[in-house]
C-alpha atoms as a printed R data frame, in Angstrom:
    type eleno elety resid chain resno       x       y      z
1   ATOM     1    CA   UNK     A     1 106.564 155.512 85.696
2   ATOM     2    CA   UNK     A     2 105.782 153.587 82.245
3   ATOM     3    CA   UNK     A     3 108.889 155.110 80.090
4   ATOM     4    CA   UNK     A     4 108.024 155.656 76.271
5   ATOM     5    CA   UNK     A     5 109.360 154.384 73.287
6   ATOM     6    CA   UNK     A     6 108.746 155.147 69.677
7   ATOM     7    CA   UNK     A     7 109.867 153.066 65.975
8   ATOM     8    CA   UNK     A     8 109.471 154.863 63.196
9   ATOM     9    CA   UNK     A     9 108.095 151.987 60.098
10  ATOM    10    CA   UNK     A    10 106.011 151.575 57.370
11  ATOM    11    CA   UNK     A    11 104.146 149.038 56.002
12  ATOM    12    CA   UNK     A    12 105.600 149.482 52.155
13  ATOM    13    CA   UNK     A    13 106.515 145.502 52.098
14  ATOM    14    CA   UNK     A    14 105.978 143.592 55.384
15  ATOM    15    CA   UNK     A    15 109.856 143.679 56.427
16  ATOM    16    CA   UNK     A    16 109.795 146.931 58.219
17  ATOM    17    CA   UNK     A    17 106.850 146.662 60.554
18  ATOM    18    CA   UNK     A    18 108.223 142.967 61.504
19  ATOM    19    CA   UNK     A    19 111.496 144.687 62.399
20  ATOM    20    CA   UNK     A    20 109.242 146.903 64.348
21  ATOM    21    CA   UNK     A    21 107.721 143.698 65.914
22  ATOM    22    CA   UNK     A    22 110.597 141.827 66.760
23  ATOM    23    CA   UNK     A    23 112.198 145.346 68.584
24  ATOM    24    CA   UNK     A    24 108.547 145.538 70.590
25  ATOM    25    CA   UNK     A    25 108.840 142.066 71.835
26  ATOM    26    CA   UNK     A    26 112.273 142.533 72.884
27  ATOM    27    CA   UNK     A    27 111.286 145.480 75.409
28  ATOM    28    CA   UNK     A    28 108.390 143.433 76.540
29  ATOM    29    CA   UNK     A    29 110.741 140.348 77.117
30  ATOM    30    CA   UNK     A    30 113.218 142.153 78.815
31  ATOM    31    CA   UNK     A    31 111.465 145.073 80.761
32  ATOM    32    CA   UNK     A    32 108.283 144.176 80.928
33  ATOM    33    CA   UNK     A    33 105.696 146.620 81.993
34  ATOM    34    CA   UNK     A    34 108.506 149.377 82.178
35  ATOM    35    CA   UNK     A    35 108.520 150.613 78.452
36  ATOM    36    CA   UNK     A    36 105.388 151.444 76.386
37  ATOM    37    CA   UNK     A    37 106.582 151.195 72.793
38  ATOM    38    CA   UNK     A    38 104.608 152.803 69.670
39  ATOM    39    CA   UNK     A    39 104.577 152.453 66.574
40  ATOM    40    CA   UNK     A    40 104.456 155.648 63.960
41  ATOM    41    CA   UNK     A    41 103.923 155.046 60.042
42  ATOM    42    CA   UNK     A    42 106.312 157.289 58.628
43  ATOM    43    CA   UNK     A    43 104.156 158.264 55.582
44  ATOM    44    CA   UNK     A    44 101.333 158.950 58.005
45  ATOM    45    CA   UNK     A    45 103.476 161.927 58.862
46  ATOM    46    CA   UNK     A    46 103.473 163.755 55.399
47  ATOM    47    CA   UNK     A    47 100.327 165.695 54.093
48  ATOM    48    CA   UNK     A    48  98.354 164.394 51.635
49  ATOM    49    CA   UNK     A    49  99.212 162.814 48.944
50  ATOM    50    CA   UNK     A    50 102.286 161.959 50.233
51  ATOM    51    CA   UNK     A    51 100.934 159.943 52.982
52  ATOM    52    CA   UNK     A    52  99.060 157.399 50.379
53  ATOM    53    CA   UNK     A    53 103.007 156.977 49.115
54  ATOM    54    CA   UNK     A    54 103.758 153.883 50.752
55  ATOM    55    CA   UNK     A    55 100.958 152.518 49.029
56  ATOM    56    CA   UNK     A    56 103.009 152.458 45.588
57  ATOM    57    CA   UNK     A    57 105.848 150.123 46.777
58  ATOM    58    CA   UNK     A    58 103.893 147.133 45.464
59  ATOM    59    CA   UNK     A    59 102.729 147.990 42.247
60  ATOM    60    CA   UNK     A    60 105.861 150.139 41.677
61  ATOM    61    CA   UNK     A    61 108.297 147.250 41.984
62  ATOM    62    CA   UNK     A    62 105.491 145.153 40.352
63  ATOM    63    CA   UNK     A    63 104.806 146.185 37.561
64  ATOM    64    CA   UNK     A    64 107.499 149.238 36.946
65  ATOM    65    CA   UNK     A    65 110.956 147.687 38.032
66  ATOM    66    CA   UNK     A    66 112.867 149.133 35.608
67  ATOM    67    CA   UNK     A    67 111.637 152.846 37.276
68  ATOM    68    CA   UNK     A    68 112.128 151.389 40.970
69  ATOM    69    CA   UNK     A    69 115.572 150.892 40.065
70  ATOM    70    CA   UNK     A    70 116.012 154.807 38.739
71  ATOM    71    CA   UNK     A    71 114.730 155.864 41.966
72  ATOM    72    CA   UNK     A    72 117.048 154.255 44.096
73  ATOM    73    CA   UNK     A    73 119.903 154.636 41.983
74  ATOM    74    CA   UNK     A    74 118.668 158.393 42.285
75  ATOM    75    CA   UNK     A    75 118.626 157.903 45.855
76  ATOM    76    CA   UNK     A    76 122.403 157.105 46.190
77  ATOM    77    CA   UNK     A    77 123.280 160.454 45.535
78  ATOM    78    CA   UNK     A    78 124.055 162.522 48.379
79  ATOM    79    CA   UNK     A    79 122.692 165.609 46.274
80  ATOM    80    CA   UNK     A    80 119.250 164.304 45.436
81  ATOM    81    CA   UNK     A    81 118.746 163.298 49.124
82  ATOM    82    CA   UNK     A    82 119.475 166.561 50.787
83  ATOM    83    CA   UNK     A    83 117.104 168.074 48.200
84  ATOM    84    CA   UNK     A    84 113.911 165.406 49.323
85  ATOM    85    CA   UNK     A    85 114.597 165.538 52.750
86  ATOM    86    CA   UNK     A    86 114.692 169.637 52.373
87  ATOM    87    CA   UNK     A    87 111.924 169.486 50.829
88  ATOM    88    CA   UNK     A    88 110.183 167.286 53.141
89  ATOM    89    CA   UNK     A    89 111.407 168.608 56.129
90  ATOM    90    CA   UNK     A    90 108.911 171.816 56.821
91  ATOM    91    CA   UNK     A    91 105.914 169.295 55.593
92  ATOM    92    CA   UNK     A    92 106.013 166.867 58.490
93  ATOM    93    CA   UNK     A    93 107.739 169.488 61.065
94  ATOM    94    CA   UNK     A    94 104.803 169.685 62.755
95  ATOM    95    CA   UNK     A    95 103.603 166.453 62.807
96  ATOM    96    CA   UNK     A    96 106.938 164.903 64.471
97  ATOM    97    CA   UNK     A    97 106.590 167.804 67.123
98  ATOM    98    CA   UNK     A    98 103.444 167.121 67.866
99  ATOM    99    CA   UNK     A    99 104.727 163.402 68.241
100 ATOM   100    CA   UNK     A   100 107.240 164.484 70.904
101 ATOM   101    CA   UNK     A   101 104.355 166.223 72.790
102 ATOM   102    CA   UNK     A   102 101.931 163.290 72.162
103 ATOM   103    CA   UNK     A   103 104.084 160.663 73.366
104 ATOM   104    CA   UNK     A   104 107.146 162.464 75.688
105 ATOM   105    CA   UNK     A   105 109.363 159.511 74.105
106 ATOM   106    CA   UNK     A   106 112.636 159.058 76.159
107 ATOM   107    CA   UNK     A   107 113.964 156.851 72.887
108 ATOM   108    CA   UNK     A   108 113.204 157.091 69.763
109 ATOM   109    CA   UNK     A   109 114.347 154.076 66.750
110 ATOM   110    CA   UNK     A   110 114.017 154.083 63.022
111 ATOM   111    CA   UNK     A   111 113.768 150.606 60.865
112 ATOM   112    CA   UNK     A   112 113.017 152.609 57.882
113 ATOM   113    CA   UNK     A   113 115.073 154.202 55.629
114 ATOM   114    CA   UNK     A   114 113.422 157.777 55.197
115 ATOM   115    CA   UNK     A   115 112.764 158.259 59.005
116 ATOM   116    CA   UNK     A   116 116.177 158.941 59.942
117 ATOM   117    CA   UNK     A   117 117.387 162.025 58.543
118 ATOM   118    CA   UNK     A   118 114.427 164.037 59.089
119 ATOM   119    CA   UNK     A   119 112.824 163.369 62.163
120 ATOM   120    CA   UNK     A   120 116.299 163.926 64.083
121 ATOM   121    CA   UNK     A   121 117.058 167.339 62.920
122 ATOM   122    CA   UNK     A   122 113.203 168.872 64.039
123 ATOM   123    CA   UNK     A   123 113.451 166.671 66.643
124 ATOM   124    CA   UNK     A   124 116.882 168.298 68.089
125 ATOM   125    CA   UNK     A   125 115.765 171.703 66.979
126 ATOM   126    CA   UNK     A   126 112.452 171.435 69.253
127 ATOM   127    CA   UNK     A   127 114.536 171.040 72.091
128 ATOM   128    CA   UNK     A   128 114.116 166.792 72.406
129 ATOM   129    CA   UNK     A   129 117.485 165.517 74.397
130 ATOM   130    CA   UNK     A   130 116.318 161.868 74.122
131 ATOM   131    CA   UNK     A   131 118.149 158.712 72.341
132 ATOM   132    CA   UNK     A   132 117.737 158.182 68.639
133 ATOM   133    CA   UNK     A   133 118.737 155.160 66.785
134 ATOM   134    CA   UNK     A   134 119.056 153.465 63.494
135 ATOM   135    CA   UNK     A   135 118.275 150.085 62.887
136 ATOM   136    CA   UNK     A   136 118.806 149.281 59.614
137 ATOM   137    CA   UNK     A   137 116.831 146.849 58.202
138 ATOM   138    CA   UNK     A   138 118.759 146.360 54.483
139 ATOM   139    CA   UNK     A   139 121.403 143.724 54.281
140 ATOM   140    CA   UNK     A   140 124.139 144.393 51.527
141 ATOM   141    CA   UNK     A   141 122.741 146.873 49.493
142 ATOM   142    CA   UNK     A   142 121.904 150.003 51.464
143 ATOM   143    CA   UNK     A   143 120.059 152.639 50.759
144 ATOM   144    CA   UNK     A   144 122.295 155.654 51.487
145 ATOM   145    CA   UNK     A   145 119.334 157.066 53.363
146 ATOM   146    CA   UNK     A   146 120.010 154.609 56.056
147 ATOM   147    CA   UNK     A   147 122.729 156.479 57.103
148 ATOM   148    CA   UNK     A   148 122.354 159.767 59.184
149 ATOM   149    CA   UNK     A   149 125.514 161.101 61.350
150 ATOM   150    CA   UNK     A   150 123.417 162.594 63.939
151 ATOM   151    CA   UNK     A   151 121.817 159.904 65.167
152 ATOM   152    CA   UNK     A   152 122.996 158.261 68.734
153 ATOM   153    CA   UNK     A   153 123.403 155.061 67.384
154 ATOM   154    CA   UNK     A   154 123.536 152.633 64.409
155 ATOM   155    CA   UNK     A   155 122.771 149.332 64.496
156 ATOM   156    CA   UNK     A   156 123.534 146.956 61.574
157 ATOM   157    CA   UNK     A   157 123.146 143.132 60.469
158 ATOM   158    CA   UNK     A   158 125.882 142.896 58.086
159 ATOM   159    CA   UNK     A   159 129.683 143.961 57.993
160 ATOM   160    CA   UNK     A   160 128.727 145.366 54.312
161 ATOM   161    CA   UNK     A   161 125.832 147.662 56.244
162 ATOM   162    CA   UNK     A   162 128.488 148.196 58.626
163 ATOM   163    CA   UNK     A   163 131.182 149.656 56.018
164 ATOM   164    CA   UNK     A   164 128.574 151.735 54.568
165 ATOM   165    CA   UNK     A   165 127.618 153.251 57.529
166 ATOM   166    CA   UNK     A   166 131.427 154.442 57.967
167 ATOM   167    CA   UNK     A   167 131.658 155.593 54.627
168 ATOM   168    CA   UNK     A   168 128.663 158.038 55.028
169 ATOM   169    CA   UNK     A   169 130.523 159.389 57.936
170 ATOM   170    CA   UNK     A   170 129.078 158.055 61.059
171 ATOM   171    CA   UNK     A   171 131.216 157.926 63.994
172 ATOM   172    CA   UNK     A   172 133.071 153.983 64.983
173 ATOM   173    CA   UNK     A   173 132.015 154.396 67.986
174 ATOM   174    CA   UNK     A   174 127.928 155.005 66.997
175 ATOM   175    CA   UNK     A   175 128.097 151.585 64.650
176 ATOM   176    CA   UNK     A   176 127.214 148.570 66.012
177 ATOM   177    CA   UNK     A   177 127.245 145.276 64.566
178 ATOM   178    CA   UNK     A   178 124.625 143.369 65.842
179 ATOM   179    CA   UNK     A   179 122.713 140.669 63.236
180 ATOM   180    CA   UNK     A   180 119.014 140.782 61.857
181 ATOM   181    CA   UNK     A   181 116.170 142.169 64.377
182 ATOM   182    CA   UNK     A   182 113.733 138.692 64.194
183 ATOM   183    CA   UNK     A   183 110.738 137.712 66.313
184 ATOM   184    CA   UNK     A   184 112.042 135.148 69.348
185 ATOM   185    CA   UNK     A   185 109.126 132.794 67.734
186 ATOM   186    CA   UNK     A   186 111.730 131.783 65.218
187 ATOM   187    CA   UNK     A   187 113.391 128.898 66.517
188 ATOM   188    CA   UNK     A   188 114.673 126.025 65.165
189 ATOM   189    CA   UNK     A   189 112.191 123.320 65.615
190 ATOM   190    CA   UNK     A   190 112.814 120.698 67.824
191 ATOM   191    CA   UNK     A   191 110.598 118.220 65.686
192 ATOM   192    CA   UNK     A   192 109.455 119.075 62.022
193 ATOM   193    CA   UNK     A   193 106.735 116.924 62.499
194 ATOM   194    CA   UNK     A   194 105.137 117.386 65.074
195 ATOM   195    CA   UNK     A   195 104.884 121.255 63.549
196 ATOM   196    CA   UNK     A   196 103.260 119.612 60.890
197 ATOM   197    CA   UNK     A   197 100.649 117.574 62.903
198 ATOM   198    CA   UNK     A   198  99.551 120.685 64.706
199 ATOM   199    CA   UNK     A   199  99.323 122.438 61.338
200 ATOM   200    CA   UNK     A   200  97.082 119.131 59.892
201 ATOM   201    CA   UNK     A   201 100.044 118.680 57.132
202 ATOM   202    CA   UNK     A   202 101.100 115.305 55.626
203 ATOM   203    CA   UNK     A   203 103.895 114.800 58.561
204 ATOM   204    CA   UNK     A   204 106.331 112.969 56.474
205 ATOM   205    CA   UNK     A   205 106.078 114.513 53.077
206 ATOM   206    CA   UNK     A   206 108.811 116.918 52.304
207 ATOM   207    CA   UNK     A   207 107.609 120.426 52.292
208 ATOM   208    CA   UNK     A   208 108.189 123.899 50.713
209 ATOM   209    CA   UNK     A   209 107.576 127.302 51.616
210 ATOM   210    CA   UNK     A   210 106.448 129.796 48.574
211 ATOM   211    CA   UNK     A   211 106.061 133.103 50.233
212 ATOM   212    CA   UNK     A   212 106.652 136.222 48.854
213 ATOM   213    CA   UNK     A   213 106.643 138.692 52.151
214 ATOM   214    CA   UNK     A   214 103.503 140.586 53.252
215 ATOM   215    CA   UNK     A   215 102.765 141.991 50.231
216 ATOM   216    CA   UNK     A   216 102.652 138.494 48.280
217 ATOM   217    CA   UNK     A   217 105.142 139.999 45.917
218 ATOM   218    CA   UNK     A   218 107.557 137.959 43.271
219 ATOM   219    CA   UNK     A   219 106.523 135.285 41.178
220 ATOM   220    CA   UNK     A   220 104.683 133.318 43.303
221 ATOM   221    CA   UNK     A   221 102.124 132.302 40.503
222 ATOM   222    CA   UNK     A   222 104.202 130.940 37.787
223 ATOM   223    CA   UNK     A   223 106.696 129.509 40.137
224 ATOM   224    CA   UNK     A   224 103.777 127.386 42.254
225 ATOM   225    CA   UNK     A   225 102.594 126.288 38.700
226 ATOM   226    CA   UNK     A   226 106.174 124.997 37.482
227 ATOM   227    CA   UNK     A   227 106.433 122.869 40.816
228 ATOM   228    CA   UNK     A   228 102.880 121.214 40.259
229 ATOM   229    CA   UNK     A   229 103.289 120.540 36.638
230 ATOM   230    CA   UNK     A   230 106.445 118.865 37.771
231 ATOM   231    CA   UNK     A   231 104.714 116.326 40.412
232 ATOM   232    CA   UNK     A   232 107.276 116.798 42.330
233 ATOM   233    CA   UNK     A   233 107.063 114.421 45.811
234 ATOM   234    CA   UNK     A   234 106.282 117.790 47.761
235 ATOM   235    CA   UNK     A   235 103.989 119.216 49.889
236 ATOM   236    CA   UNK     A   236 103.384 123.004 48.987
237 ATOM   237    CA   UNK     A   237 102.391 125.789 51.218
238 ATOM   238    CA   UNK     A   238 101.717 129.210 49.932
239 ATOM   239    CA   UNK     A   239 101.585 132.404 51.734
240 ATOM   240    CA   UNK     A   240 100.095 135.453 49.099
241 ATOM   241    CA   UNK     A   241 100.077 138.140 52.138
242 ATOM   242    CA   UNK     A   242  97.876 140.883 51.492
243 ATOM   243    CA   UNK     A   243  97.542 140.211 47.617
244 ATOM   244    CA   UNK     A   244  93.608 138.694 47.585
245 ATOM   245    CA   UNK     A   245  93.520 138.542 43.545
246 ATOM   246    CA   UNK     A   246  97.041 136.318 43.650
247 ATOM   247    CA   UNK     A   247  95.303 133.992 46.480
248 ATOM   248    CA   UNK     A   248  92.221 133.753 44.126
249 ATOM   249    CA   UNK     A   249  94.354 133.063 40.839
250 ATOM   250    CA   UNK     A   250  96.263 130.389 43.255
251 ATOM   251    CA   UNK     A   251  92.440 128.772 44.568
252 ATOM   252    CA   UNK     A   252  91.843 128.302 40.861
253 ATOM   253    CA   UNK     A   253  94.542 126.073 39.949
254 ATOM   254    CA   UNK     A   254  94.005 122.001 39.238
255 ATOM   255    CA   UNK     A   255  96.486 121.338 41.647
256 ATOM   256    CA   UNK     A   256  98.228 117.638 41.626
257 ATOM   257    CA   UNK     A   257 100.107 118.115 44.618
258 ATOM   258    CA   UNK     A   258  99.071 118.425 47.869
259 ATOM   259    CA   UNK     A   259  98.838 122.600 48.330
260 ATOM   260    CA   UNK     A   260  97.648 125.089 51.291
261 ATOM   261    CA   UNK     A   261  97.026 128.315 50.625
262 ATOM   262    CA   UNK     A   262  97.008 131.179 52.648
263 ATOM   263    CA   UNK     A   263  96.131 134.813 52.973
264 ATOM   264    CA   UNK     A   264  98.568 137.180 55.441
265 ATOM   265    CA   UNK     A   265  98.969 135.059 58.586
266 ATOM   266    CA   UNK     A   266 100.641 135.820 61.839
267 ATOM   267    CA   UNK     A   267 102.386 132.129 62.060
268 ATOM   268    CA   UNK     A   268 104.762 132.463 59.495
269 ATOM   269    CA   UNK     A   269 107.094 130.493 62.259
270 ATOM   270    CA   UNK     A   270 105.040 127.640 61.830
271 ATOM   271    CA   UNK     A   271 105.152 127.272 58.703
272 ATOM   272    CA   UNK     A   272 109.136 128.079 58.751
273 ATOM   273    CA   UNK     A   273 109.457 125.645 61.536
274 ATOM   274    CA   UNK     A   274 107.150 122.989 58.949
275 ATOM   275    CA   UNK     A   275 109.256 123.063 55.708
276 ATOM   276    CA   UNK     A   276 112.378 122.316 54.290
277 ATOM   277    CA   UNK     A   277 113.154 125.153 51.667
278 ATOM   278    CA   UNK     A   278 111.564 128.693 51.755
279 ATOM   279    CA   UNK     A   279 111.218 129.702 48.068
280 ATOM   280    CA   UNK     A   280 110.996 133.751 48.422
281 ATOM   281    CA   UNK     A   281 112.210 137.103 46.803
282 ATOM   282    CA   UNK     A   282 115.023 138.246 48.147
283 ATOM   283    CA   UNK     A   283 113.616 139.976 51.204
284 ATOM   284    CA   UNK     A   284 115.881 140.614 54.027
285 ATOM   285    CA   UNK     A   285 113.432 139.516 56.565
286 ATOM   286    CA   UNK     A   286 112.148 136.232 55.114
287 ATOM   287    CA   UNK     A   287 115.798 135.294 54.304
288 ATOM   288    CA   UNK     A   288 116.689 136.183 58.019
289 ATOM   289    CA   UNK     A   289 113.627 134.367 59.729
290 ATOM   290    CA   UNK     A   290 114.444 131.414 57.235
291 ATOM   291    CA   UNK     A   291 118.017 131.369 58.234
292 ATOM   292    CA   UNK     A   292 117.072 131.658 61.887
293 ATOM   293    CA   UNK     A   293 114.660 128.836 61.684
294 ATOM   294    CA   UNK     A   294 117.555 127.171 59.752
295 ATOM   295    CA   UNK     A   295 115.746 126.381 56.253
296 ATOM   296    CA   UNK     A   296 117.810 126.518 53.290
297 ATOM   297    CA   UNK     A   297 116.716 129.975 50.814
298 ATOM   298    CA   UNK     A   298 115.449 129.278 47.014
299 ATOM   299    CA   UNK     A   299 115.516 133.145 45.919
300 ATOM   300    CA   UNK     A   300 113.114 133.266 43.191
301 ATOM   301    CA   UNK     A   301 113.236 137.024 42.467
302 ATOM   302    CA   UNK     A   302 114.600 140.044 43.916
303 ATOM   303    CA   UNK     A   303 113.576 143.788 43.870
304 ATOM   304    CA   UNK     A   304 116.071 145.813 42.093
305 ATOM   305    CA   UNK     A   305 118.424 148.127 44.141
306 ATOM   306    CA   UNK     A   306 117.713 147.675 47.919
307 ATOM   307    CA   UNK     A   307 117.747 143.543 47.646
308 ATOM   308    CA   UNK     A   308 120.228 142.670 44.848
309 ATOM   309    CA   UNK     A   309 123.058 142.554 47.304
310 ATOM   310    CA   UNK     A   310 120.843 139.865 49.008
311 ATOM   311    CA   UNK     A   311 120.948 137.553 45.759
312 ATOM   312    CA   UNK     A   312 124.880 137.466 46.691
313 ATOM   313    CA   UNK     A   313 124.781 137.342 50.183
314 ATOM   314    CA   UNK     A   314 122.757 133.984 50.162
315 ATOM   315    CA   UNK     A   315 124.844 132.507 47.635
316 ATOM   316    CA   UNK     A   316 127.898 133.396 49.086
317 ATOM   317    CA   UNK     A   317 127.018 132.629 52.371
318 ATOM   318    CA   UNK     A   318 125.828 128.994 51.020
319 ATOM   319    CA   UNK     A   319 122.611 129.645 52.573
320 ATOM   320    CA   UNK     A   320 120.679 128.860 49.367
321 ATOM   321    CA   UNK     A   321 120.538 129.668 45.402
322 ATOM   322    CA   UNK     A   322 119.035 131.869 43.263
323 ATOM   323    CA   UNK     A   323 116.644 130.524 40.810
324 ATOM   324    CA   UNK     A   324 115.350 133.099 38.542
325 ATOM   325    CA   UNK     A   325 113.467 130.897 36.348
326 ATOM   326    CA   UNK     A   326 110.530 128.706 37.129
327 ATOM   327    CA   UNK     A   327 112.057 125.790 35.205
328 ATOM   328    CA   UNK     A   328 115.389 126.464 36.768
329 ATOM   329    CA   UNK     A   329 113.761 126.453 40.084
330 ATOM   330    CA   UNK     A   330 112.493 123.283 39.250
331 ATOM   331    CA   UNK     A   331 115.941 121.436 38.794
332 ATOM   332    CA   UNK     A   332 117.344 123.057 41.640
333 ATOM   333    CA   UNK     A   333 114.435 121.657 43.536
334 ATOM   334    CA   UNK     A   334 114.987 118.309 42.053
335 ATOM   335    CA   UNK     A   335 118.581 118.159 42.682
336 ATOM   336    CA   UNK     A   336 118.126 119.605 46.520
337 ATOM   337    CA   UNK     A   337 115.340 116.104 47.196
338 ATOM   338    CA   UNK     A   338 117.794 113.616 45.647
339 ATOM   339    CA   UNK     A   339 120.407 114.750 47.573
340 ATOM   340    CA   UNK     A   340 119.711 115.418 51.397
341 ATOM   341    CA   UNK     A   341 123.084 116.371 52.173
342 ATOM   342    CA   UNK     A   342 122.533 119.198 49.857
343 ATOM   343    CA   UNK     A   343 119.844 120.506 52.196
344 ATOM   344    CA   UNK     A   344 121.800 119.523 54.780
345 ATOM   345    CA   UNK     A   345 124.860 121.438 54.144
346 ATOM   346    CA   UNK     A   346 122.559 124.930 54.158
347 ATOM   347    CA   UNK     A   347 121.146 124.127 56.885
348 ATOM   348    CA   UNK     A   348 124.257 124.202 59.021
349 ATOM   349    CA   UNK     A   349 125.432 127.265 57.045
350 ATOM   350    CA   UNK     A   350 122.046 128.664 58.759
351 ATOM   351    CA   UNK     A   351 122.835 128.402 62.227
352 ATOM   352    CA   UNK     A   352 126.434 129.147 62.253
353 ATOM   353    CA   UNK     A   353 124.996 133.008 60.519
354 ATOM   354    CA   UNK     A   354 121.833 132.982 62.624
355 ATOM   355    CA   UNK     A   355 121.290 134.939 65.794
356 ATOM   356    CA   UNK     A   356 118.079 134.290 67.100
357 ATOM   357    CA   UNK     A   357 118.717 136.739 70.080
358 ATOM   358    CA   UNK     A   358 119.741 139.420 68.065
359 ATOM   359    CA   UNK     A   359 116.525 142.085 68.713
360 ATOM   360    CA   UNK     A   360 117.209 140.836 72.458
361 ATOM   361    CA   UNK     A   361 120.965 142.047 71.932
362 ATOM   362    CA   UNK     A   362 119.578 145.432 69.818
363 ATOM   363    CA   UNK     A   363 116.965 146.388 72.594
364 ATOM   364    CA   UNK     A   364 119.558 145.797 75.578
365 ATOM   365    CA   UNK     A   365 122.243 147.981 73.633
366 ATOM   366    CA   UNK     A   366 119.964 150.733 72.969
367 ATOM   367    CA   UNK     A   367 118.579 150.696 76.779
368 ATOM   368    CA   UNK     A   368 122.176 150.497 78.351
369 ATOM   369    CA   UNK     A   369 123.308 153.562 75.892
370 ATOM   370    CA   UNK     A   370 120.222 155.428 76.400
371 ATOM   371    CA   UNK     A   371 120.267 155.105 80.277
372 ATOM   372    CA   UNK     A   372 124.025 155.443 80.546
373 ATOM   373    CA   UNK     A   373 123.890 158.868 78.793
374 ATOM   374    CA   UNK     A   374 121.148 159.947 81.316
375 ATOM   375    CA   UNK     A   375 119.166 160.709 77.928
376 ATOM   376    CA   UNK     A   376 115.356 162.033 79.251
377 ATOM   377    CA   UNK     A   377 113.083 164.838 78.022
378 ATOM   378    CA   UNK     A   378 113.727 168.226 78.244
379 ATOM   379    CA   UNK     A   379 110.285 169.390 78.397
380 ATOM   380    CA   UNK     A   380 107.829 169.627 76.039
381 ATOM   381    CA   UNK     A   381 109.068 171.753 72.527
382 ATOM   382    CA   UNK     A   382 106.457 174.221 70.965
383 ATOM   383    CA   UNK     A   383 104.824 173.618 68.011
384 ATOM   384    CA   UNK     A   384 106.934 175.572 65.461
């Protein structure tokens, strides 16, 4: 008998549903054919018009930063989240029974901040007895929602998730430190290229990465502009994601460097595996593939709250620089070609912080704990 898994994501930014990914191909690596595992959009769960919320991440952090950053400095307050998540809770009660009916999950994983809290209290109260965990997907700066003390388990990629985690009062023994949930396509490449003769790229030009996550958020445009005004002795790839007008802006340009643009792809890997920096906002799971791929980071912007603990983590880490100019990304650009050992230096930083099994390690922790406990179904709850 197939068991049943569901992640709770969203596809607000591009980070969460990869985590979601990388978790999925995990089961199927390790038990395959054993474990059917679902995916459930977290705002699909809310009536409307909260479920067109997720929706408003990129225009919100876009083109309204400074109110972004209210929010989530709003959201660090224990008192403001017990009042949306009371509020919330008798809107999507239904819906998350109706999920434990639907699917008769035996485990059940969040990689989103708001589908923690929630979802575990109407779960428990409808009578579910099967394993819930966190997987937080936030680095440094984490959203206090992350953090639920009655969930089975909580899995983190950083010791600073890992301290928060304690502070909000979750049990030692539920907090495990485990790295960055990333596809097992990111690899370090055995030959750059040969990546880049499969991918019909110049094969001995250097190359750079300017991606700004699934949403084709940051500033991609003025940054892509600096670097071919410059001339520099590049080849530039571009990844806009789901943002068709930046792609068109980009198509327009007189460009005096070789340049490939494209829309939202599925071999980000490749292109990882192709360059030598990866010039992106401060994501956590572009700077997490890129360190697994082991490219050095040029963080070109950052979304305030949630990813300004990245900014320092990169630095500190000396997995890259922050560059929050296009002229200043420039120099650093300069400086990085006329001095190899530069790159080189990062790129060793990379794999001694990289765990490219780490969603195999997640999945095997959360199967181990979830079978040890004898966790199953105890029936199917009523419908409140």
């Amino acid at each position: 008998m197939v068991k049943k898994a569901i992640i709770f994501m969203a596809d607000s930014g591009g980070g969460h549903r990869s985590a979601a990914q990388a978790l999925k191909e995990a089961f199927d690596f390790l038990r395959p054919r054993e474990w059917g595992v679902h995916f459930i959009d977290v705002f699909s769960l809310l009536p409307f018009p909260f479920n067109k919320s997720g929706g408003s991440y990129r225009p919100l952090v876009t083109y309204a930063p400074w109110l972004w950053s209210f929010l989530w400095k709003l959201a660090q307050n224990r008192w403001f989240l017990d009042f949306v998540f009371g509020f919330f809770t008798p809107l999507t009660r239904n819906a998350l029974l109706k999920l434990i009916r639907d699917y008769e999950p035996t485990l059940a994983i969040s990689v989103h901040q708001f589908s923690n809290v929630v979802p575990v209290k109407v779960f428990r109260e409808g009578g579910w007895e099967g394993f819930f965990a966190t997987v937080v997907t936030d680095l440094v700066t984490t959203p206090f929602a992350w953090f639920y003390p009655g969930v089975d388990a909580c899995v983190v990629p950083t010791p600073e998730a890992k301290e928060m985690a304690l502070k909000a009062g979750i049990h030692p023994d539920k907090v495990y430190l485990k790295g960055f949930p990333v596809s097992l396509r990111f690899q370090p490449p055995e030959d750059k290229r040969e990546v880049r003769k499969a991918l019909k790229l110049e094969e001995e030009t250097p190359t750079l990465l300017l991606i700004g996550g699934g949403e084709g958020m940051g500033k991609i445009f003025p940054v892509a502009l600096a670097i071919n005004e410059a001339s520099l002795p590049v080849q530039l790839l571009i990844v806009t994601g789901r943002n068709a007008s930046l792609r068109r802006a980009l198509e327009r340009v007189d460009w005096k460097i070789p340049c490939r643009i494209y829309g939202f792809v599925d071999f980000v890997h490749l292109l990882m595996q192709a360059s030598d920096v990866v010039l992106t906002k401060a994501g956590p799971g572009t700077i997490y593939e890129a360190i697994t791929v082991g490219v050095p980071v040029l963080l070109i912007d950052f979304v305030p709250g949630q990813e300004t603990g990245n900014v320092d983590f990169v630095v500190r880490n000396k997995l890259g620089v922050f560059a929050p100019s296009p002229e200043k990304v420039v120099a650093t650009l300069e400086e990085w070609l006329s001095a190899p050992a530069l790159l080189d230096g990062m790129k060793a930083q990379a794999r001694k912080l990289a765990n490219p099994k780490a969603s195999l390690e997640i999945v095997s922790l959360l199967l181990e704990k979830c079978e040890s406990e004898g966790r199953k179904l105890c029936g199917k709850p009523p419908l409140f």
